[in-house]
C-alpha angles and dihedrals in degrees: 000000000000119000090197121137104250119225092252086056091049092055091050091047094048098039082055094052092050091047090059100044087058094052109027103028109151098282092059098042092047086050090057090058086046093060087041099267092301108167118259096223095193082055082058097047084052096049081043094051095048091048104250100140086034102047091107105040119095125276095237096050081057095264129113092256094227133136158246093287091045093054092053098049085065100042091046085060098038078055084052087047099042087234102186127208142079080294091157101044089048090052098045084047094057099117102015099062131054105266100349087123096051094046089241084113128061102208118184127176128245099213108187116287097336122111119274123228129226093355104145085060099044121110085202144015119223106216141163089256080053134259109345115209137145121024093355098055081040090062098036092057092055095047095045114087118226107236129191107278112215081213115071085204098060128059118206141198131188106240115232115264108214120065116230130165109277098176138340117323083347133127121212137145143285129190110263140167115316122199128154130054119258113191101211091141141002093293115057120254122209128230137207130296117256084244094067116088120256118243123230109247117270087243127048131186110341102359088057089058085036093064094036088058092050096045082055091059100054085051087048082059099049095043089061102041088051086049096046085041089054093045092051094043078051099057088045122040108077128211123172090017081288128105097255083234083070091068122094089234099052099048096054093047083053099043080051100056088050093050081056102054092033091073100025086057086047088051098046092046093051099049097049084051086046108032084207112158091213096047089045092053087047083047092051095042101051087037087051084056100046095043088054100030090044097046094043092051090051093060091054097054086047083062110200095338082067090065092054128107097234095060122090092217100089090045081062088045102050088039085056094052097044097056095048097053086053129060121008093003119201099270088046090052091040084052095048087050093049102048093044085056090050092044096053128095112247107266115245106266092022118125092239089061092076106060128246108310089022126128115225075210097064098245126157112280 
């Protein structure tokens, strides 16, 4: 099997790259951090119009008819670009919400307890009950709490933790009883008590893997761009008359960010071919490494102009932290992994295949 870009996915890759280097470029992007991550609706009308929410509907439903691989190639490039936005929601809901295909809707996704991004700008919800819109969202947004969000790009609420009735024959949410810090941000959130009820994940059977797979692509991106900004601040800045690559200790940091996003991007890759849960759960957890660790080793080879505001490096950094703190988070993915290792049947030469007190070898008991 080759596991070669074809031509056809290099184009899409590429075309993406130059799209968003046309309308959120840095300038833009550093404007948006400016206006505290608001969403530039014209920017989702242009995602919409060059099919990016719609890249994996049919085409005769109106969308390109491609498919998982495809999908990741463009959100690995909108994690280079620190796109913000429910990017992911918005492209599960392509189909299944009103002008989410077409990028006339913002759609985000209520998972659980956790905080929701970008929902007083959001035209739907996705939640376990189903999309919630009208009088219900409605409901659900005045009764959420805006928190501090780590991440300057996403905005985030509480959601409210006690159903009430939000329209007719609608669910939404009401303020309850809080206990128990959440850290989501510098200062500490609070989630729900143990009393409220628990609310079912946004995503359930494929689409959950679905969205973890995404969400590791866009780590897979940023994990790439931190480690192709370190490599260039290496080659310029000088110290000792000398480029600090040149330096024992720099070029291993970087060496290292690149064995990082090597095997998260073959993961990735593999899984979106495959579809396979446990492969998903491995991708997410090597491409949630390589997004923190990465970022986190290109602000040290920044030095102290990393930990300033008017580097990017930071915005890569708190990105990194944020998603994987949402969706498939490192102990559910470790889980996955575990009990799928539990649940398969021993391969044929491995030592698990003979048995306790048994040599691989063939040696006497």
């Amino acid at each position: 099997m080759d596991f070669q870009l074809s031509d056809d996915q290099r184009a899409l890759r590429s075309g993406m790259r130059d799209l968003l280097g046309a309308v959120f470029d840095r300038d833009r992007m550093r404007a948006a951090v400016e206006r505290g991550g608001a969403l530039d609706r014209a920017l989702w009308r242009e995602l919409g119009a060059a099919g990016f929410f719609a890249l994996r509907l049919p085409e005769e439903d109106g969308g390109v008819g491609l498919g998982l691989p495809e999908a990741v190639l463009l959100f690995e490039e909108a994690g280079r670009a620190l796109l913000p936005g429910p990017l992911v929601a918005t492209h599960l809901a392509a189909g299944r919400v009103k002008g989410a295909a077409e990028g006339a809707a913002v759609v985000t996704a209520a998972d659980g307890d956790r905080p929701v991004a970008h929902l007083a700008e959001a035209d739907a919800v996705l939640a376990g009950s189903g999309p919630l819109d009208g009088e219900a969202l409605r409901a659900f947004v005045a009764a959420a709490r805006p928190v501090r969000s780590m991440d300057p790009l996403t905005p985030l609420h509480l959601p409210p933790p006690e159903p009430v009735v939000g329209g007719p024959g609608r669910v939404a949410f009401a303020p309850g009883r809080v206990a128990g810090p959440v850290v989501s941000g510098p200062d500490p959130v609070t989630r729900p008590a143990v009393s409220a009820p628990e609310r079912a994940p946004a995503y359930a059977g494929r689409l959950r893997y679905e969205a973890a797979l995404l969400s590791a692509a866009e780590q897979l991106g940023s994990a790439a761009r931190t480690t192709e900004m370190a490599v260039q601040h290496a080659r310029e800045r000088q110290q000792f008359g000398a480029p600090i690559g040149s330096f024992q200790a720099v070029k291993h940091i970087c060496a290292d960010m690149l064995a990082r996003t090597e095997p998260a991007r073959a993961a990735v890759y593999a899984a979106a071919v495959t579809g396979d849960p446990l492969e998903i759960a491995a991708a997410e957890l090597l491409a949630d490494e390589a997004a923190v660790r990465n970022a986190r080793d290109c602000l040290q080879i920044h030095g102290g102009m990393g930990f300033t505001w008017e580097a990017d490096v930071h915005l890569h950094l708190k990105r990194a932290w944020l998603r994987a703190a949402t969706g498939l988070t490192e102990a559910e993915a470790e889980e996955e992994l575990a009990a799928g290792l539990g649940a398969a049947p021993p391969r044929s030469g491995s030592s698990a295949a003979y048995g306790p007190g048994r040599s691989q070898a063939g040696g006497g008991a």
